[in-house]
C-alpha positions as CSV (number, residue, x, y, z in Angstrom):
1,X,-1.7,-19.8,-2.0
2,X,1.6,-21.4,-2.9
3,X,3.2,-23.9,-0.5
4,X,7.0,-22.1,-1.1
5,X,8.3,-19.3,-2.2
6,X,12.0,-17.9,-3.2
7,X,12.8,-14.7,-2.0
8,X,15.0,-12.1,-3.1
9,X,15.5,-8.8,-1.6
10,X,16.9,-5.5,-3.3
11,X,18.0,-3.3,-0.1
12,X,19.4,-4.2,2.6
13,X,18.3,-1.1,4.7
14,X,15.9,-0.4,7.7
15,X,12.9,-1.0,5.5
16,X,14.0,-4.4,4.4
17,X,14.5,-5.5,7.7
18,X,10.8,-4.6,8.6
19,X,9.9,-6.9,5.7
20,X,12.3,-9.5,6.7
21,X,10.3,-9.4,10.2
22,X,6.8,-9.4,8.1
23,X,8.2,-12.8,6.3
24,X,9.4,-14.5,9.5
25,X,6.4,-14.2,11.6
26,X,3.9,-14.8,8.4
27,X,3.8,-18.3,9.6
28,X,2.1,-17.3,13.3
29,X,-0.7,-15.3,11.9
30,X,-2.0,-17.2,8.8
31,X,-1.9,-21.0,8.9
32,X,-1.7,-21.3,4.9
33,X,1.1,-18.9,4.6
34,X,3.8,-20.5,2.5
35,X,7.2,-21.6,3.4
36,X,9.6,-18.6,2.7
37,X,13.2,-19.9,1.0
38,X,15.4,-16.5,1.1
39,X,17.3,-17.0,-1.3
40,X,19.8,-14.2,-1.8
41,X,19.7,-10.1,-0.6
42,X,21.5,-7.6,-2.7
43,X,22.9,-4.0,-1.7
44,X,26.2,-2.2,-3.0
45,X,28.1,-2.5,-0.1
46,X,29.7,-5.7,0.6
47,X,29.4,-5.1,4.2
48,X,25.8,-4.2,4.6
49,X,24.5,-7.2,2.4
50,X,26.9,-9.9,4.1
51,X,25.6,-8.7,7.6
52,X,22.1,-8.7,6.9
53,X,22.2,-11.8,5.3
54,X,24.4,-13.4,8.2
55,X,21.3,-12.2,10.8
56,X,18.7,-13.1,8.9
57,X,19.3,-16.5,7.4
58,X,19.7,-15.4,3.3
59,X,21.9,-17.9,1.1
60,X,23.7,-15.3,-0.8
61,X,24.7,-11.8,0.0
62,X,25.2,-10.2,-3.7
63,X,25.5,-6.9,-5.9
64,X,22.9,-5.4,-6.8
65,X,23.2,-6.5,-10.8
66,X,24.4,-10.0,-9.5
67,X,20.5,-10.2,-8.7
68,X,19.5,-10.7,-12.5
69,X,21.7,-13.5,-12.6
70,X,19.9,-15.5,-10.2
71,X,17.2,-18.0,-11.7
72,X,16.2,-19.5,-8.6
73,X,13.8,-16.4,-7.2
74,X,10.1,-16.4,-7.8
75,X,9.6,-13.1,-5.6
76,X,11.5,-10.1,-5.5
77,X,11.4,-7.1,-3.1
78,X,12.3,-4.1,-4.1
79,X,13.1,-2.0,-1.6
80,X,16.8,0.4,-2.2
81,X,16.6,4.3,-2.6
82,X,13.5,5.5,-4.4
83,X,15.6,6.4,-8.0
84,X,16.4,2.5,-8.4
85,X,12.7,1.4,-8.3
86,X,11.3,2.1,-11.5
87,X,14.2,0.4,-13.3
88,X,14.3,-2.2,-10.9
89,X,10.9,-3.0,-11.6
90,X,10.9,-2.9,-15.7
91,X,14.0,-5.6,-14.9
92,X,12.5,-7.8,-12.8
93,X,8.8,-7.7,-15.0
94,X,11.5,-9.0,-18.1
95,X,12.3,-12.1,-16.1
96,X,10.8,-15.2,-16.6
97,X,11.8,-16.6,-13.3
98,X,9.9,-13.9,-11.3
99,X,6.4,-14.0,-10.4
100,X,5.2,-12.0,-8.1
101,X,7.2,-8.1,-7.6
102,X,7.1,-6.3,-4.4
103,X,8.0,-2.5,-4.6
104,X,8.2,-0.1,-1.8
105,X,7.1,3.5,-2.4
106,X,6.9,5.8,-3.9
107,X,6.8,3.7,-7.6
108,X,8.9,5.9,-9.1
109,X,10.6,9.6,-9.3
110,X,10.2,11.0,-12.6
111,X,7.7,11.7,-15.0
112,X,9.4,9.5,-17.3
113,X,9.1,6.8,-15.0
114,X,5.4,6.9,-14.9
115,X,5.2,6.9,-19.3
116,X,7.7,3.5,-19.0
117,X,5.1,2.1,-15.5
118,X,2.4,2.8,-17.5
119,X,3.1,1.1,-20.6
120,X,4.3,-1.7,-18.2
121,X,0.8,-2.0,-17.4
122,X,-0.6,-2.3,-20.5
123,X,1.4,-5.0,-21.4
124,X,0.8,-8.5,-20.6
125,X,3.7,-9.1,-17.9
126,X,2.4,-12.0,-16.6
127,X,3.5,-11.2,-12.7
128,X,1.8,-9.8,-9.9
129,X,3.1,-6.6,-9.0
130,X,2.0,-5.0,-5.6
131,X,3.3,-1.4,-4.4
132,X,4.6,-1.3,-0.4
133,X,1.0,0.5,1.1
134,X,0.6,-1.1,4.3
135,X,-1.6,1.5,5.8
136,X,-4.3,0.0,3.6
137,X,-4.0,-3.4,5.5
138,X,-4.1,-1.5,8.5
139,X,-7.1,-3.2,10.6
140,X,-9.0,-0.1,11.5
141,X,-8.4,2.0,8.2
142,X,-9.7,-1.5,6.4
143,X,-13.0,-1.5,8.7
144,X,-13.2,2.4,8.0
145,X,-12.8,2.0,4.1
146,X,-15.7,-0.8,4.0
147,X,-18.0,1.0,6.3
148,X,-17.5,4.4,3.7
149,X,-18.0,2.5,0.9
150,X,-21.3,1.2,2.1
151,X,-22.5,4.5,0.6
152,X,-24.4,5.4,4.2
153,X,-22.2,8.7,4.7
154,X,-23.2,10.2,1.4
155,X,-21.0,11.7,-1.4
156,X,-17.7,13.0,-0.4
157,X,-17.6,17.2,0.1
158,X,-14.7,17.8,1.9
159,X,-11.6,16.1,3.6
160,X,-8.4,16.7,5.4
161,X,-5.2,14.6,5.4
162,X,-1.6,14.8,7.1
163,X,1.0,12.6,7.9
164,X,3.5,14.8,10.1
165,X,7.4,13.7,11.7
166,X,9.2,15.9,13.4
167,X,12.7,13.7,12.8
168,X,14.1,16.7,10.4
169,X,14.3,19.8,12.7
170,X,17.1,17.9,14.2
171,X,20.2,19.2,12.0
172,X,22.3,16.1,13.2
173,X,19.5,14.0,11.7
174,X,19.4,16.2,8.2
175,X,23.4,16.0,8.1
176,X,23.5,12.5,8.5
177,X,20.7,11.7,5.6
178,X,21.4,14.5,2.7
179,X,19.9,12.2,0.1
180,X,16.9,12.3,1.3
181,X,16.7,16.0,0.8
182,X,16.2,16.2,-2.6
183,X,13.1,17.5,-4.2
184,X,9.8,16.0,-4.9
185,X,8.8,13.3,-6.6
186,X,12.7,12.2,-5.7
187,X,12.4,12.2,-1.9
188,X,10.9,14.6,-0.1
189,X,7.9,14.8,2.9
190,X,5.5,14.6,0.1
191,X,6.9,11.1,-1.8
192,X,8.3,9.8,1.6
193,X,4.8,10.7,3.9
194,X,2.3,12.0,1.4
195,X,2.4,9.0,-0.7
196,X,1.1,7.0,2.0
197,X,-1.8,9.3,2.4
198,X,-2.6,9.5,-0.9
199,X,-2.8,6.1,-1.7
200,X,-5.4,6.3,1.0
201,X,-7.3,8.9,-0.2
202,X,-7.2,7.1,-3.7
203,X,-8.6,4.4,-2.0
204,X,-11.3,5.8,-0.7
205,X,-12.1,8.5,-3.2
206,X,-11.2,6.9,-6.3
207,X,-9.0,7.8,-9.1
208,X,-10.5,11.0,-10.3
209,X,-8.2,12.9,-7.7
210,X,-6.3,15.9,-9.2
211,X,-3.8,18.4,-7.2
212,X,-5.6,21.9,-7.6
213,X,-2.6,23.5,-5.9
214,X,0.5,23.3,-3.6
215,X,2.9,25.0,-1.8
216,X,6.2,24.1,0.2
217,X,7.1,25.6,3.9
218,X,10.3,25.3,6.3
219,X,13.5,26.5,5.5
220,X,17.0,25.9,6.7
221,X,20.5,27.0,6.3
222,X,21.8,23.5,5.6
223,X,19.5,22.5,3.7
224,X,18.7,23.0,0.0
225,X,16.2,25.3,-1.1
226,X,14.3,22.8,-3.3
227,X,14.3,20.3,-0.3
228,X,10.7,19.1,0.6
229,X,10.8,19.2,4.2
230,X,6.6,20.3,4.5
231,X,4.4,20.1,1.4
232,X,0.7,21.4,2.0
233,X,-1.5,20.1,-1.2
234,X,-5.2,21.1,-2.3
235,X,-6.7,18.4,-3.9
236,X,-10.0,18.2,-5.7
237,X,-12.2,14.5,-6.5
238,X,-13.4,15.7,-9.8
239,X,-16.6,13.2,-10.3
240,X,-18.1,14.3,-6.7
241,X,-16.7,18.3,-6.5
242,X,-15.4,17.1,-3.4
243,X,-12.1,19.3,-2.1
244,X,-9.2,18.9,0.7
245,X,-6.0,19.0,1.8
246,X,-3.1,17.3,2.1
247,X,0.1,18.3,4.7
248,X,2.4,16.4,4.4
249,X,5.8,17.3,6.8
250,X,9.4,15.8,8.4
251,X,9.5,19.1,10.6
252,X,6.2,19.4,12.5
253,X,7.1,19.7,16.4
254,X,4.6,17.3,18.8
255,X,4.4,14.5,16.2
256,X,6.6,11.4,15.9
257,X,4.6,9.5,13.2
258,X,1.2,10.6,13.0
259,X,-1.0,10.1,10.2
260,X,-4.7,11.2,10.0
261,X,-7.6,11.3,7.6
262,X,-10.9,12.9,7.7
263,X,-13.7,12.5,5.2
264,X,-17.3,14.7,5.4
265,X,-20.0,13.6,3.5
266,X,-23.3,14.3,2.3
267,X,-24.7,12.4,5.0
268,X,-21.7,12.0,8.1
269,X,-18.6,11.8,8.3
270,X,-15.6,9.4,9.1
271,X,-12.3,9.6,10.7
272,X,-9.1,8.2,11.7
273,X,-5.5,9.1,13.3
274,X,-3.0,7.1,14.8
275,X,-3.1,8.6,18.1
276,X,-5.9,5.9,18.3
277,X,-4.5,3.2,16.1
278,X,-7.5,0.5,16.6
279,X,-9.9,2.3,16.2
280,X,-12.1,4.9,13.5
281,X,-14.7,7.0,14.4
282,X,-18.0,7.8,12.4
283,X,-20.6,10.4,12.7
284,X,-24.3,9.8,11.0
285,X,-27.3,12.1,12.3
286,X,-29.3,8.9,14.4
287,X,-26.1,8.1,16.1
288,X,-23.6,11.0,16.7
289,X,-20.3,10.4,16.8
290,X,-19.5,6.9,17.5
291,X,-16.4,5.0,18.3
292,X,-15.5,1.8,16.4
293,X,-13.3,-0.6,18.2
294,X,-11.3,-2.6,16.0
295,X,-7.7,-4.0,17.0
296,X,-6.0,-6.7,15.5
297,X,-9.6,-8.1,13.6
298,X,-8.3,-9.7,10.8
299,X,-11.2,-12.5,10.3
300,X,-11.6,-14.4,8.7
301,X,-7.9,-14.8,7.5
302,X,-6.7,-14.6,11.1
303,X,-7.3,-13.6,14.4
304,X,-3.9,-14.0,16.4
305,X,-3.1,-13.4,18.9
306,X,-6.8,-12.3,19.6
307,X,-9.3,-9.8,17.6
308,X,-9.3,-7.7,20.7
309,X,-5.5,-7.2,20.4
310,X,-4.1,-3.8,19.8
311,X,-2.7,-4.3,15.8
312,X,0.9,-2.5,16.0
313,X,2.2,-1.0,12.5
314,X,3.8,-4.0,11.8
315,X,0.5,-5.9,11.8
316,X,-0.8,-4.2,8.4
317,X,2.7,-5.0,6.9
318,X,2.5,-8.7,7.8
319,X,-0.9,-8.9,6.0
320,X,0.1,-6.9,2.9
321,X,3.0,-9.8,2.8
322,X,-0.4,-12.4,3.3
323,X,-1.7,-10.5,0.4
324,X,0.9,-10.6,-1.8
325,X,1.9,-13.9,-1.6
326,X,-1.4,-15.4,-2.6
327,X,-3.4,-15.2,0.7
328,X,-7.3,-14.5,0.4
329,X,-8.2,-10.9,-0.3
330,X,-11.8,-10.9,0.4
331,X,-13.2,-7.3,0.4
332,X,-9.7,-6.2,1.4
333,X,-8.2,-3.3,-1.2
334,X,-5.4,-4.6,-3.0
335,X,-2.5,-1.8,-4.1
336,X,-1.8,-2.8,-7.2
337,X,0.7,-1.5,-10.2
338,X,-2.3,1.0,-11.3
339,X,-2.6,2.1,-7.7
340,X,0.8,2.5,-7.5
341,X,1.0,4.2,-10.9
342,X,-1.8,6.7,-9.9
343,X,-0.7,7.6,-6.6
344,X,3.2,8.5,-8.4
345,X,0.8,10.7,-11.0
346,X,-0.4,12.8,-8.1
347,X,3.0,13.3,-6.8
348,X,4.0,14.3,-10.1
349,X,1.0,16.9,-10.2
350,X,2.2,18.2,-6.6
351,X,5.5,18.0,-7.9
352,X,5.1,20.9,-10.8
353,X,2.7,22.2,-8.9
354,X,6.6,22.7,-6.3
355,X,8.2,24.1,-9.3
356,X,5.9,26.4,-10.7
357,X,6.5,27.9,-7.3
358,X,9.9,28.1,-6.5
């Protein structure tokens, strides 16, 4: 791993000070983590970008274009409203300066984005790229990802997956955020939620993943009709036959962020939900279901405060920063500019799949 890096951030929003946390802490959890230089955070308004950088110790407080100018960052965030990222990324892969490109999801919002990503990634670029999936690093979905692979659950033949909120039946909530109700692959449940889940499923299913059909539900006065406020997907792995669903919803009463996924196989099954965090659960015929305690069991990288900790979400988020800045991957799954690129594909798919429909 590198001994120091220099940081830039793009955003200046709720997100970036999550990732601002992740980069502080760094230090506590992994004892080769490098020393983080931030040098400069850059948002379009002047008041937003001078506070944050005020609070949490960045040199410069710039415009967002002011950020292309700066030769002294090896490591850029990129983390402003989900239009901005695609560009932002083909900018930042044409600077020689910048080494290592962290983008939040989803990757991108178009379908031309994904023709310009993908040629991106055929090209020699030179820099690490690695998309904002911390569910991944997630100590319990990382146990439960190596214990499927192990092949001892069989091929995949059916699975269910949903990430619900419930944040959007509030109208005060939906008034005070109306660009976030644009339609998918802009914003939406399905780019904002579904992309998480999909990245998981990709991750454990593999890349032959297509969207057989979906459909959108909930409908308000205030809010546009092309809004993606619940998108319910069927989605088929192609090499295995293997078929499930995705719901993905910001108006789902009794949830406040709860994400779940479900995997049968030929030969058990595995499962996991975030109303128990640190832990998965398994079924296989000579054991019945089982519980797998997990926590904050990041060995061999680190163990603080103790493997028998609960993790917290901020937890996976500090090790997807271990991860990106050089730290030891081990078996752990890295989500990479190709992961990134295939998860945006299947929101495209999902996407058309919306507009057929409406």
């Amino acid at each position: 791993m590198t001994k120091r890096v220099r940081v830039g951030f793009l955003g200046a929003g709720g997100i970036a000070q999550s990732h601002v946390y992740a980069l502080d802490v760094l230090k506590h959890y992994y004892s080769d983590a490098p020393t983080i230089e931030k040098v400069a955070v850059a948002s379009p308004t002047p008041e937003s970008r001078t506070r944050f950088a005020i609070r949490f110790g960045f040199q410069k407080a710039l415009p967002p274009d002011a950020i292309w100018e700066q030769e002294d960052i090896d490591t850029l965030y990129i983390l402003g409203p989900n239009h901005t990222h695609t560009t932002q990324l083909l900018k930042a892969a044409e600077m020689h300066t910048i080494q290592r490109i962290y983008v939040e999801k989803p990757i991108g919002s178009s379908r031309e984005d994904i023709d310009k990503l993908v040629t991106l990634e055929q090209s020699q670029h030179g820099k690490f790229i690695m998309m904002g999936f911390q569910y991944l690093q997630k100590s319990s979905l990382r146990k439960a990802l190596a214990h499927w692979q192990s092949g001892v659950f069989g091929t995949p033949i059916h699975f269910r997956t949903e990430y619900l909120h419930s944040s959007y039946l509030d109208p005060t909530y939906r008034q005070k955020r109306p660009h976030r109700l644009q339609p998918t692959p802009i914003d939406g449940a399905a780019a904002d939620l579904g992309s998480h889940v999909l990245s998981l499923l990709t991750a454990f299913l593999g890349d032959a993943l297509i969207i057989r059909a979906a459909a959108a539900s909930g409908r308000y006065d205030d809010v546009p009709p092309n809004s993606d406020l619940c998108t319910t997907a069927l989605i088929e792995e192609t090499v295995s036959g293997a078929v499930g669903t995705m719901v993905a919803s910001r108006v789902s009463a009794g949830t406040g962020d709860f994400l779940s996924l479900t995997i049968h196989g030929t030969r058990g099954a595995i499962s996991f939900d975030t109303s128990h965090p640190d832990c998965y659960e398994t079924f296989l015929p000579d054991e019945g279901w089982r519980r797998h305690e997990v926590n904050s069991d990041y060995l061999p990288a680190s163990k603080f405060p103790s493997d028998y900790a609960p993790s917290g979400w901020l937890r996976a988020l500090v090790h997807n920063h271990y991860l990106f800045l050089g730290g030891d991957p081990g078996a752990d799954f890295i989500p990479d500019l190709a992961h990134g690129i295939r998860v945006q594909e299947l929101l495209q798919e999902i996407a058309d799949q919306l507009l057929i429909k409406s």
